[in-house]
C-alpha positions, 0 to 999 in steps of 0.5 A, a space after each residue: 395053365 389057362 387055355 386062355 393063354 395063347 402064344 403065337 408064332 408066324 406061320 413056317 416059323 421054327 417056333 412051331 417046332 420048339 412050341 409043340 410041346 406046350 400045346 397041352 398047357 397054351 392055345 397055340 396060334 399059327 398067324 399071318 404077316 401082312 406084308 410087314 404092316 402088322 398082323 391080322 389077329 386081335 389080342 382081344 385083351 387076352 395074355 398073348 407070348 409071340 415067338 419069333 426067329 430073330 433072322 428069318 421072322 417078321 419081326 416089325 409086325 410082331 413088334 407092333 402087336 407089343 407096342 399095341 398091347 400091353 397084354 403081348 410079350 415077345 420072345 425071340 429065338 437066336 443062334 447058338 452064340 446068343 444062346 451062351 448069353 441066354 443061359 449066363 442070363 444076360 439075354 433075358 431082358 428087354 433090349 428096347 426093341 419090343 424083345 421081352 427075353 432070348 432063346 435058344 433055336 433048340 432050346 430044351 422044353 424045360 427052358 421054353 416053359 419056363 420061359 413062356 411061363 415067365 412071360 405070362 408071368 410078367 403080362 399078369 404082373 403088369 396088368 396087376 400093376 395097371 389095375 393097382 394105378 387105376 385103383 389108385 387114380 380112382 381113389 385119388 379122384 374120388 378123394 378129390 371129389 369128395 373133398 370138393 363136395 366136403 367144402 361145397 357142402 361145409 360153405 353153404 348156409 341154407 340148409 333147403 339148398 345144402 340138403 338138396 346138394 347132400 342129395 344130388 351129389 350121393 347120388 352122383 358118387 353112387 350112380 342113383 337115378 333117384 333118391 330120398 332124404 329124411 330128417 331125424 326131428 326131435 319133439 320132446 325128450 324122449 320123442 324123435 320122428 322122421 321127416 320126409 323132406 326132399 326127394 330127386 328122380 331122373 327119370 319121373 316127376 311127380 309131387 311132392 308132400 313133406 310128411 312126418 312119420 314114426 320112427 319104426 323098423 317097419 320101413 327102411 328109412 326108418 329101421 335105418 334111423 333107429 339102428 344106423 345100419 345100412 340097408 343095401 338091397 339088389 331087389 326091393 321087392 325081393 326082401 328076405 322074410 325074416 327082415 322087419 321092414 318092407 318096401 312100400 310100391 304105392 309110389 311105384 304104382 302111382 307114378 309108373 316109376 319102377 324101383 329095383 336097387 335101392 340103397 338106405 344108409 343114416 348120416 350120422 354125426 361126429 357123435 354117431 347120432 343119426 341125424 337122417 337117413 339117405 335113400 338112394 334108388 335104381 344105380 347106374 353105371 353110368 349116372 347120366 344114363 336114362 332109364 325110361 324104356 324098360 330097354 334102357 332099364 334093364 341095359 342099365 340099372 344094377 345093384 350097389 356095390 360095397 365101393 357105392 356103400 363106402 362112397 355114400 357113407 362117407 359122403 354122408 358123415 361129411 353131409 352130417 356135419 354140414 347139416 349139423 353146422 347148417 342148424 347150429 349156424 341157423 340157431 346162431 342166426 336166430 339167437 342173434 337176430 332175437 338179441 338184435 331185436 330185443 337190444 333195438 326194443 330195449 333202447 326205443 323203450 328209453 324213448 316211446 315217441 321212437 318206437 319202431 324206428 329203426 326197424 322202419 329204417 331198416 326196411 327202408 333202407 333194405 328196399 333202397 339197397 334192393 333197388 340199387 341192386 336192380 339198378 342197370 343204369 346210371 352210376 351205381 350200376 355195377 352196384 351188386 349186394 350179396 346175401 350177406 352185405 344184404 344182411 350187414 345193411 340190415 343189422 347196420 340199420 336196425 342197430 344205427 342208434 343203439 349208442 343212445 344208451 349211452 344219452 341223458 334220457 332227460 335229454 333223449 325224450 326232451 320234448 320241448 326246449 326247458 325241461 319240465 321242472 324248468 317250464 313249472 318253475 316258470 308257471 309257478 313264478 308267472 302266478 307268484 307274479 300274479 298273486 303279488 300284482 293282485 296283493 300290490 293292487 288290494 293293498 293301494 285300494 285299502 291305502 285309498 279307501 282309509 285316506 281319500 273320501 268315498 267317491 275319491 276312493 271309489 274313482 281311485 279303486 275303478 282306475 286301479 282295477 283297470 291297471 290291474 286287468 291290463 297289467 295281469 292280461 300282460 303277465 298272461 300274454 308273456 306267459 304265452 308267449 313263453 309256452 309259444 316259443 318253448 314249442 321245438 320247430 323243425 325249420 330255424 325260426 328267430 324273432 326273440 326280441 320279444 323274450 329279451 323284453 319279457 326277461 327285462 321285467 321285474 318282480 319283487 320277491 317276499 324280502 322285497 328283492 327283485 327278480 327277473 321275470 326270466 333267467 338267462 338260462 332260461 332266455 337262453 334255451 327258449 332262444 334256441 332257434 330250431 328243435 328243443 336242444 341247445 349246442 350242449 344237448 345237440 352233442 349230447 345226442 350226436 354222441 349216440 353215433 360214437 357210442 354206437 361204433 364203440 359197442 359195435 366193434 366190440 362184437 367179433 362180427 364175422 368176416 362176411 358182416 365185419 363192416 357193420 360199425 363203420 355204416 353204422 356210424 356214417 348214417 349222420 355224415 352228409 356229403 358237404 362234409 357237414 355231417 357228425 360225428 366226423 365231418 367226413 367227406 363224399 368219398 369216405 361215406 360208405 354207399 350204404 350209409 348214404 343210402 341210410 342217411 335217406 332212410 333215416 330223415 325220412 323217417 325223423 320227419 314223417 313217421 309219429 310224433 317226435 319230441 321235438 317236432 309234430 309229424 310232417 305230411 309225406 309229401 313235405 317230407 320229401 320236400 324237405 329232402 330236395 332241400 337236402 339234395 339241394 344243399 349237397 347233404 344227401 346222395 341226388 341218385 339214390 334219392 331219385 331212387 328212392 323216389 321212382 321205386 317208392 320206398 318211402 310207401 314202404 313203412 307209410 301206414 295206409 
């Protein structure tokens, strides 16, 4: 037995006498009673057996070393009576008061060892038992933290802050006063190259260069991206020989940081590729420890432990598949961010006079969101876009129009009130007009010359050249008039009175029936009062809004993004309830479609040429939108935004 085991007995016990036979096996101690306060001696976390006279002995102060130490155990001595109970085993139990099991005063030795031995046994039991809680409640802990860094890890998108995080929580779980991160890149199809990325220091700040290099086994992190084995070294600058790889100390030597344990492990994939390497340096017992004097470091950087290495590499195959769900969420992002800009492209390409406006409206719309996300004052001050309503603003904008797939491009690029085809048939009609008034008049001037004389013939034929210069100077004025009023506005105009009286004209076709000059159909499309649509067309266009929210909700947008169709369909709703294609309600827009709404005229009025309209000046176009906020069609705050930040400068070429 261990001299490390002592068992005490109050000085002048009767123990003494019953204990003197084990002194070759225990460390006896004789200690004091303090007056019925305790004793005097410390365990100091030794096993300690207390042996005491049940009538003649302190025992309240031994009692108190037991409740104080879970190391102490207690055995009392008893008369011949408690003896016979000892000896049936019915006193070696704990009676509740600190007793651990019974003798006799003049127990035999066999019987004392045995029990003393049974007490040391039960001390180291109960300390195994502790010890095996205290295994049990770190590796709970540590599942516990692990499984919180697994959610943080798995719920953070940008891959600069995820990698930062894969870092400082290695370190933490290991202790690492510093560390290293690489990425495994692939350049071709048989080339791969490490990428130092990121790197953390507790202790010293110095810059930092993103670099590549090959990946060999002359240096850790790479012998560990190529392998996927770890690399755990109590002293980087004590590398066994026979190893390929070497430690590098420029880095020490140029920051005056010193290096010891240093532990490289690969984060690998649920494929067991390696994705990159961790590079974890100088553990710490205490990881809020500072290592800045040569002091504080020798007091407290040591080597990584096996537990450090289980820790870490689970940590890392958690960061792996982060990571890894990070680059395909990124890849994700870009597949459908190309997609959006191609299907954007592919409908402005429909009509060439639009180009680029939905990406203007987006950036508008985005710097108009930014600025009501800065704004601290008035109604929308508690307004707050996160990163992704950021995001859901942006798609909503760049994809408002995307339903104009679904619209007659006749329709879609009508630049004027009557089609082409309509407008030539009008021109070739006016010159049928003009050659039959030309034939009309040569064949009264032949009727002349064969029936009047010379001079009535010749006074007739000046009388009627000057008809036929007036007349054919009317037909020229209607006709320009007609090209006049074909021409779109962008305010209501009338005053077609004039167009009545030109369609009442007639004309007479080769068989001699007579025609209008113009058809009702065509009075009434140049009749029409503002723009180059009738109520048909105006529907028409106006539909592009339902077919956008049909094709949009058909995309299984996520739970972030989910409100994308229903700002995108509300960008024409106007606050007085006479927007389209719902009509709705103040309450019922959505802020960030009030907020395209702004965006989206501004830009119909100001950006290049319409087909329905010439481009109008900033300032008017402003102007024209006061008249909006005037008449409770646009939102009067947000516009006063959009004023005092300037969004509007944002997409005006200089």
């Amino acid at each position: 037995m261990s001299k490390d085991k002592q068992i005490w007995f109050l000085e002048r016990s009767p123990a003494a006498t019953l204990l003197k036979p084990l002194k070759e096996s225990y460390t006896l101690r004789a200690v004091r009673a303090a007056k019925g306060k305790g004793v005097s001696e410390q365990t100091d976390g030794l096993p300690v057996v207390l042996v005491a006279d049940m009538e003649r002995d302190d025992l309240e102060a031994l009692r108190e070393v037991v409740r104080s130490d879970s190391n102490a155990r207690l055995i009392g001595l008893v008369g011949d009576d408690a003896a016979k109970h000892e000896e049936r085993g019915e006193g070696a139990k704990d009676t509740g008061e600190g007793i651990f099991a019974y003798l006799p005063r003049k127990a035999p030795a066999a019987l004392v060892e045995r029990a003393i031995a049974a007490a040391f046994e039960n001390i180291d039991l109960a300390a195994r038992e502790r010890a095996a809680r205290e295994d049990l409640e770190r590796a709970r802990r540590e599942m516990e933290e692990l499984n919180q860094i697994g959610v943080a890890l798995s719920s953070t998108r940008d891959i600069n802050t995820l990698l930062k995080m894969i870092l400082q929580k290695s370190r933490e779980v290991t202790g690492a006063d510093a560390g290293s991160l690489y990425l495994v890149e692939q350049l071709g199809e048989n080339e791969r190259r490490l990428r130092f990325k990121l790197t953390q220091n507790d202790t010293a700040q110095f810059p930092f260069t993103d670099f590549t290099m090959p990946i060999t086994e002359n240096s850790m992190a790479g012998y560990v991206a190529l392998h996927g084995e770890v690399i755990n070294l109590a002293d980087a600058y004590a590398i066994p020989a026979d190893r390929p790889y070497q430690f590098n100390p420029k880095l020490d030597q140029d920051s005056g940081y010193k290096t010891r344990s240093m532990l490289t492990l690969p984060m690998k994939n649920a494929k067991g590729e390696v994705l990159g390497v961790l590079q974890l340096i100088n553990a710490k017992d205490d990881f809020r420890a500072k290592i800045g004097t040569p002091e504080a470091f020798e007091q407290a950087v040591e080597p990584f432990t096996g537990h450090d290495v289980r820790l870490a590499l689970s940590l890392g195959s958690q960061a792996a598949v982060a990571y890894e769900n990070s680059k395909l969420y990124e890849d994700i992002e870009t597949l459908f961010e190309g997609f959006v800009k191609a299907a954007v492209t592919a409908i402005e390409q429909r009509d060439p006079t639009t180009s680029g406006h939905s990406f203007r409206v987006s950036s508008l719309t985005v710097g108009l969101a930014e600025t009501v996300d800065r704004s601290r004052t008035g109604p929308y001050a508690e307004v707050q876009f996160t990163r992704e309503q950021m995001k859901e603003v942006r798609y909503a904008a760049l994809l408002h129009d995307f339903g104009k797939v679904g619209v007659r491009e006749q329709v879609l690029v009508k630049a004027r009130k009557l089609y082409p085809m309509q407008l030539d048939l009008v021109q070739q009609r006016f010159d049928y007009i003009r050659k039959e008034l030309e034939a009309r008049i040569s064949r009264q001037k032949l009727q002349y010359l064969l029936e009047k004389s010379r001079e009535e013939a010749l006074a007739q034929v000046s009388l009627l050249d000057e008809e036929h210069k007036r007349q054919l100077a009317e037909i020229d004025d209607y006709m320009q008039f007609v090209l006049q009023v074909n021409e779109p506005t962008v305010m209501p105009e009338g005053k077609f009175e004039k167009l009545l009286d030109i369609a009442s004209r007639k004309f007479a076709d080769p068989r001699g029936i007579e025609h209008d000059f113009l058809n009702p159909d065509e009075v009434r499309l140049l009749s029409i009062p503002k723009g180059s649509l009738d109520e048909g067309e105006r529907q028409e266009i106006e539909s592009h809004v339902i077919h956008t929210f049909n094709f949009l909700t058909q995309i299984p947008w996520t739970k972030e993004i989910k409100n994308i169709p229903l700002i995108a369909r509300a960008h024409h709703e106007k606050l007085n309830g006479r927007g389209y294609p719902y009509k709705l309600k103040e309450s019922d827009i959505p802020l960030q479609s009030k907020m395209m709404t702004i965006c989206d005229i501004f830009d119909a009025l100001s950006a290049s040429d319409r087909p329905y309209k010439r481009a109008v000046p900033v300032e008017k176009a402003l102007d024209i939108l006061r008249f909006s906020v005037k008449d409770s069609e646009i939102d009067p705050i947000l516009f006063d935004l959009f004023l005092e930040a300037k969004i509007y400068a944002l997409t005006v070429k200089r």
